[in-house]
C-alpha positions in Angstrom: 12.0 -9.6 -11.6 11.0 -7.0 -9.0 10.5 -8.3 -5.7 8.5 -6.4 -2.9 8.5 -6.9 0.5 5.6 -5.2 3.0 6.1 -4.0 6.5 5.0 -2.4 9.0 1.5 -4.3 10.1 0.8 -5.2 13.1 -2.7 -4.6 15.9 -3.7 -1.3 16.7 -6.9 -0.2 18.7 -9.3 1.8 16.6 -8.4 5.3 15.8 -4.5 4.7 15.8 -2.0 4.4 13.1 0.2 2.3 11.6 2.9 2.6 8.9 3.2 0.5 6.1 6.4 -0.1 3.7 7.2 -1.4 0.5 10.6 -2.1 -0.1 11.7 -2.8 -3.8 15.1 -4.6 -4.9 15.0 -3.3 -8.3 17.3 -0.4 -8.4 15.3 1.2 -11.1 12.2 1.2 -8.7 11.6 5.4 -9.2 10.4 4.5 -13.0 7.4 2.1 -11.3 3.8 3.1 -9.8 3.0 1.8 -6.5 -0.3 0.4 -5.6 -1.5 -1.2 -2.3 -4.0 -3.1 -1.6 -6.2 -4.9 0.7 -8.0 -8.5 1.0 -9.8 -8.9 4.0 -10.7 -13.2 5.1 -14.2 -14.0 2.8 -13.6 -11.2 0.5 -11.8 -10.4 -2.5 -8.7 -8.0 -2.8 -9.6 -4.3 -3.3 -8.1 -1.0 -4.5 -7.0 1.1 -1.3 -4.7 3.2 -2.9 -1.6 3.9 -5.4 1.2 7.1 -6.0 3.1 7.9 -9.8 6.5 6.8 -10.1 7.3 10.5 -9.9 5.4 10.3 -6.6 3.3 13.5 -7.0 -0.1 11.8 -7.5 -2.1 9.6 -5.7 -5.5 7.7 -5.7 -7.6 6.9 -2.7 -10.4 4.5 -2.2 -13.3 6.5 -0.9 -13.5 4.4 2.3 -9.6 5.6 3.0 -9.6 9.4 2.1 -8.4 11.8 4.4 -6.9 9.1 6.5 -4.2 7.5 4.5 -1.7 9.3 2.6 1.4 7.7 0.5 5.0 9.1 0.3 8.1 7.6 -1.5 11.7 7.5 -0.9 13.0 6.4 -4.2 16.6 7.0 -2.6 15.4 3.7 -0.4 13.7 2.0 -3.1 10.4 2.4 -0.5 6.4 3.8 -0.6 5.3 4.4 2.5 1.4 3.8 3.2 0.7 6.1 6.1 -2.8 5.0 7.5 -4.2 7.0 10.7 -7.8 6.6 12.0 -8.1 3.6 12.1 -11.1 1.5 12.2 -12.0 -2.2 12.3 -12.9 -2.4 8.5 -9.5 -1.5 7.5 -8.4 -5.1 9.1 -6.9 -7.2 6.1 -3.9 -8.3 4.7 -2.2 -5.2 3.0 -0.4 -6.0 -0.4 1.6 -3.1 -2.5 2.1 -4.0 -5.6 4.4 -2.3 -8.7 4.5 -1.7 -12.6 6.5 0.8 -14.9 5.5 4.2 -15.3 1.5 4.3 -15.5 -0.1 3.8 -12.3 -4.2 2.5 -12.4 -6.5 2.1 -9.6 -7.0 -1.9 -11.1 -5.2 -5.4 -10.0 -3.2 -4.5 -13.4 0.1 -4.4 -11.4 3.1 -7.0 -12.6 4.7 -7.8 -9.8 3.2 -8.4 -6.0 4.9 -8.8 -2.7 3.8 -11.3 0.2 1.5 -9.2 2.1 1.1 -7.9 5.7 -1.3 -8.3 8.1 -3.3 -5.3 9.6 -5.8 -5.8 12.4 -7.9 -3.2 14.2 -9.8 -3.6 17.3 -12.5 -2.3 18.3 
């Protein structure tokens, strides 16, 4: 059982930046794909963006392109979700979420951590 735990939300005004991590206690963590995602009150939980176990692809939502960008420290067990630009859309509850090897721009991940909340003002 892999368990994830976000960090790194918090309230920014519109056009900073935040860092987001997800920090995996599975040793083994550089064999899974990282997604993150995001679920906003009233809506339902969408694709913002995921990175290969070997960390040298990702995949952006269109809303999020050229303003986040992922990195990984497999060393720390950790994907980093660096998100600049902000704007008050992005405000939602940021989830990353993990599965072996083949990383897919769907909900098809197996394991999910608890969440962190991400508000921008205007």
């Amino acid at each position: 059982q892999v368990q994830l735990v976000e960090s790194g939300g918090g309230l920014v005004q519109a056009g900073g930046s935040l860092r987001l991590s997800c920090t995996a206690s599975e040793r083994t963590f550089s064999i899974y794909a990282v997604g993150w995602f995001r679920q906003a009150p009233g809506k339902e939980r969408e694709f913002v963006a995921a990175i290969s176990w070997s960390g040298d692809t990702g995949y952006y939502t269109d809303s999020v392109k050229g303003r986040f960008s992922l990195g990984r420290d497999n060393a720390k067990n950790t994907v980093y979700l660096q998100m600049n630009s902000l704007k008050p859309e992005d405000s939602a509850v940021y989830y990353c979420a993990a599965r072996k090897w083949v990383v897919v721009n769907t909900t098809q991940y197996d394991y999910w951590g608890q969440g962190t909340q991400v508000a921008v003002s205007s």
